[in-house]
N, C-alpha and C positions, 0 to 999 in steps of 0.2 A: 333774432330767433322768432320764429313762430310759435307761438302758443298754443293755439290750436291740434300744434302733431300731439296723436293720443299712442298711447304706448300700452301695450297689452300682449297676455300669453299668445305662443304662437298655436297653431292647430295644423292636421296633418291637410286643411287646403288651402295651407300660404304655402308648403312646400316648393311648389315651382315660382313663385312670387320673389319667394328669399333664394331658392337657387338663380333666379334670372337676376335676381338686384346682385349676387353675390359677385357671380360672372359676370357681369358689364363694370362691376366696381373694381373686381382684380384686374381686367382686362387695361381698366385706366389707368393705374395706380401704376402696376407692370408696365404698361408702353412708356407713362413719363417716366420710369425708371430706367430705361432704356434696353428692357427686354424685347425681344423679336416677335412681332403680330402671329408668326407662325405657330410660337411657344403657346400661346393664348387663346387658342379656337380647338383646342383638344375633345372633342365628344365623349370622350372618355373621362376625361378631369371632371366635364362637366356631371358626370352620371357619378361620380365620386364625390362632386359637391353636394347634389342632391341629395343621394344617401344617407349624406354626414348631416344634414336637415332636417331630415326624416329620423334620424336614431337621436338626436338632441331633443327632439319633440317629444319624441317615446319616452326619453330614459326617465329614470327616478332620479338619477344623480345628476343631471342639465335642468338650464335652464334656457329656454328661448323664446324671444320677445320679437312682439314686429313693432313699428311704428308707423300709423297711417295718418293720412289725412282728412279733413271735415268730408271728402267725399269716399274715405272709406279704402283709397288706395294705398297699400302697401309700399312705404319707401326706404325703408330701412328694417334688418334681421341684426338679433344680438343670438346671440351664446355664449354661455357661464356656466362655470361648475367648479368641483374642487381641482384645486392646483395640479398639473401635470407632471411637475420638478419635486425630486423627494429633499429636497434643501429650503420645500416651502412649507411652512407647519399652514394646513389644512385647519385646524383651528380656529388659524388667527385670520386668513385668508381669501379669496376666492379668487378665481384665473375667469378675465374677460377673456374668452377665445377670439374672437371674434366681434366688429363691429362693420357692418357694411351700410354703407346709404347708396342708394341710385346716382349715376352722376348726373344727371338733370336737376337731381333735385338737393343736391349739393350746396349750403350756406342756408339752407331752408329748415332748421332746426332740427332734422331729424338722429340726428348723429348725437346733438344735445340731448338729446329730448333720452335716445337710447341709454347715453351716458347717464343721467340725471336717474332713470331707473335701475341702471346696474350699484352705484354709487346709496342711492335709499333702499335697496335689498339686502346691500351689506351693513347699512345701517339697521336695519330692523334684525337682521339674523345675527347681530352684535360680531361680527368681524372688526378687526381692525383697517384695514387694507385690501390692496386687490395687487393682481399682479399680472400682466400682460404682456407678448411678442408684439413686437411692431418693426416690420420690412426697413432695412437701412434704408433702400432704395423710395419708400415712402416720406419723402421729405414731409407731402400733406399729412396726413396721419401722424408723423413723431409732434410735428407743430400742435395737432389738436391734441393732444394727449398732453404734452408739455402746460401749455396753456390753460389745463385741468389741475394739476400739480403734480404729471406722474414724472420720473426722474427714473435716468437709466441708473441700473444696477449692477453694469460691469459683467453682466452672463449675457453669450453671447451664443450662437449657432449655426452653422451656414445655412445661406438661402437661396434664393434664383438669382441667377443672371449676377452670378462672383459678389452679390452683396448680403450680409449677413443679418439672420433676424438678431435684435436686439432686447433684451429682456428690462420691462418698466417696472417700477411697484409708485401704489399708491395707498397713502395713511390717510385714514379717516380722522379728521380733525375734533 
């Protein structure tokens, strides 16, 4: 891990920043999952990722994070907020929507670094847990999220390309 990746609020000019790490990170995660290159170059998705960027940034009820490097670049976007599933008590709670890292810069702490402040924000806001989708077809992702302590929960929902997103939770120890 690198120590150095700093993690801080996002602002409305990383929007293209986290929409381009978002899009190149889906783009990867999908192909090794054995989605079609054609499915993944949508101009459209993309103005709908951006969007979804731009309204996390705004909202009162999100939260989003970047994580850069000692020179200041942008290599990873979180979003967070209260749970989406009404079987989640919002109390106890929060839903990582969202973790993406650039794939260059993948094994470079930034995905930790992201995690590490989603995990101490629900420790300060006295939550007990989080609660997360994560792509079947993302082998890499269920591994780092495992190896965090998050553990499937048996809800499930369909996703691209005939594999289903998978619902995690994690308890704050």
């Amino acid at each position: 891990m690198n120590d150095s990746m700093r993690v801080r609020e996002a602002s409305t000019e990383d929007v293209e920043a986290m929409t381009d790490i978002h899009t190149r990170a889906r783009s990867a995660y999908y192909a090794a999952g054995g989605m079609a290159a054609a499915e993944l170059a949508d101009p459209v998705a993309r103005e709908e990722r951006r969007n979804g960027w731009a309204r996390a940034i705004a909202s009162r009820h999100m939260t989003a994070l970047c994580a850069e490097d000692p020179a200041g670049r942008v290599l990873g976007a979180l979003a967070m907020g209260s749970p989406k599933d009404a079987d989640v008590d919002a109390s106890v709670h929060r839903q990582l929507f969202q973790i993406h890292v650039h794939p260059a810069a993948w094994g470079r702490g930034a995905g930790h670094a992201l995690h590490g402040a989603f995990t101490g924000r629900l420790a300060a806001g006295g939550f007990g847990g989080g609660v997360l989708e994560a792509w079947e077809g993302n082998a890499r992702a269920r591994r780092f999220y495992v190896r965090r302590g998050w553990r499937v929960d048996g809800e499930r929902r369909p996703g691209p390309g005939g594999a289903d997103y998978v619902r995690m939770r994690w308890r704050l120890s």
